[in-house]
C-alpha positions, 0 to 999 in steps of 0.5 A: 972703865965707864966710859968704855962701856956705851962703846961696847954696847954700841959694838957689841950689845948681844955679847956684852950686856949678859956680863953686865949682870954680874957687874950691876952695883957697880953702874948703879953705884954711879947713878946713886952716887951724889957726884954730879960727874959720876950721875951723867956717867949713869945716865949716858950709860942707861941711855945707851943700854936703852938704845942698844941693849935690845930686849935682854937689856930691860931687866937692867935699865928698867929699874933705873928709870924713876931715878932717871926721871927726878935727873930732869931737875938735875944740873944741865949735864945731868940733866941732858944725858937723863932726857935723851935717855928718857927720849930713847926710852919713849921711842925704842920701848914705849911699854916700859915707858908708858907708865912715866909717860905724864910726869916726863912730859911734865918736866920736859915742858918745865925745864924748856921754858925754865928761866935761862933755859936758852942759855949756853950752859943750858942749851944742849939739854934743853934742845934734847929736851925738845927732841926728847918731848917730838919722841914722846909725841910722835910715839905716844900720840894716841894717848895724849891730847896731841894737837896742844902738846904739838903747838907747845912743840912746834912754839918751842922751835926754832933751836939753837943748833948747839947739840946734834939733836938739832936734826933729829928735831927738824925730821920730827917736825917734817913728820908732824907737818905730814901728819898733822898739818892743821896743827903745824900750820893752824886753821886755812894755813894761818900760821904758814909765814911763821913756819916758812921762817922755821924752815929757813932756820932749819936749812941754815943750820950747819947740824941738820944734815942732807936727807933732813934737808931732802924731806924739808924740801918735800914738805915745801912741796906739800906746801905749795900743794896743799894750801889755799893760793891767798893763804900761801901769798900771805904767807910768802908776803909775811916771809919776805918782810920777817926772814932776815937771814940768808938771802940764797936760802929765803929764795930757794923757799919762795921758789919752791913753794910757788913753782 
């Protein structure tokens, strides 16, 4: 039965969740239970309340959330369902949100730089971790001290491309490019060669999808609009000695930024 209800919210929230009130203990049995199994079932669950629930969903997942915050540390399964959720929740209702807003950022900046955080067993929280950490910044930035927490974000780059977070990760990244150049790409472009290599991992990706793929390309043309001519032939020059992967890709990137 658990597993058959993010499917009914996702199908039909404004009908389903009204009778989830009657059926309360028994979800929240599972986020209290000391079962590992059963723990990520409540987190998935209280993911896809947040997201599809809408508005009448609050009154249910809203108490759930100091639990959801300590799953952070919890094991990898645990802890990949609780930090999508927690993403979910920064993005879709940033005023629950808000007053958990510094000790989520502190554990999602703790478990993606963990010991072994890249690592199989690991690497799908860690990457929505990543992900979840771009929601917070991108809806929350007026209230933390934006250019550290993207330079943080933007070193913890490039993925894995295990989890289908791996796209949402790469349009955060085009926004933030947009938004926040200086921060994305340092003082007069200096770090513009490092970045270049990024987005050469994001179109290699087999997870980052075609209009992801559009917007990387626009932001190849901002590039090449927007940046000083020395700094960008520096650049091209670190690229073309650093990026070791595909060749059809690496000239598509030079020749889109030196058009």
């Amino acid at each position: 039965m658990w597993r058959s209800l993010p499917h009914a919210l996702q199908l039909a929230a404004p009908l389903f969740v009204p009778t989830l009130k009657s059926l309360y203990t028994l979800y929240d049995s599972m986020r209290s239970s000391t079962l590992d199994f059963e723990n990520t079932q409540a987190a998935w669950f209280f993911s896809d309340l947040v997201e599809f629930g809408g508005e009448q969903a609050k009154p249910l997942f809203t108490p759930w959330l100091p639990f959801i915050v300590e799953m952070i540390d919890h094991p990898a399964d645990v802890r990949q369902a609780a930090v999508y959720g927690l993403g979910v929740t920064a993005e879709l209702h940033p005023d629950v949100f808000r007053g958990f807003k510094t000790q989520v950022l502190q554990g999602l900046h703790r478990v993606i730089t963990m010991d072994e955080s890249r690592e199989e067993e690991n690497i799908f929280a860690t990457e929505n971790a990543i992900s979840a950490l771009g929601k917070i910044i991108q809806h929350h930035g007026e209230s933390l001290d934006i250019g550290s927490e993207i330079q943080k974000w933007i070193n913890y780059l490039p993925t894995d491309s295990k989890d289908e977070e791996t796209d949402v990760i790469y349009k955060q990244f085009c926004y933030f490019a947009k938004h926040f150049p200086v921060q994305v790409f340092g003082e007069h472009f200096s770090l513009l060669g490092r970045i270049l290599t990024l987005i050469a991992e994001a179109f290699q990706s087999p997870l980052v999808k075609d209009d992801t793929q559009e917007i990387l390309t626009q932001t190849l043309q901002d590039i090449r609009c927007n940046s000083p001519s020395a700094a960008l032939q520096a650049a091209i020059q670190q690229f073309s000695k650093c990026h070791n992967g595909d060749e059809t890709i690496k000239q598509m990137i030079i020749n889109t930024i030196s058009a």
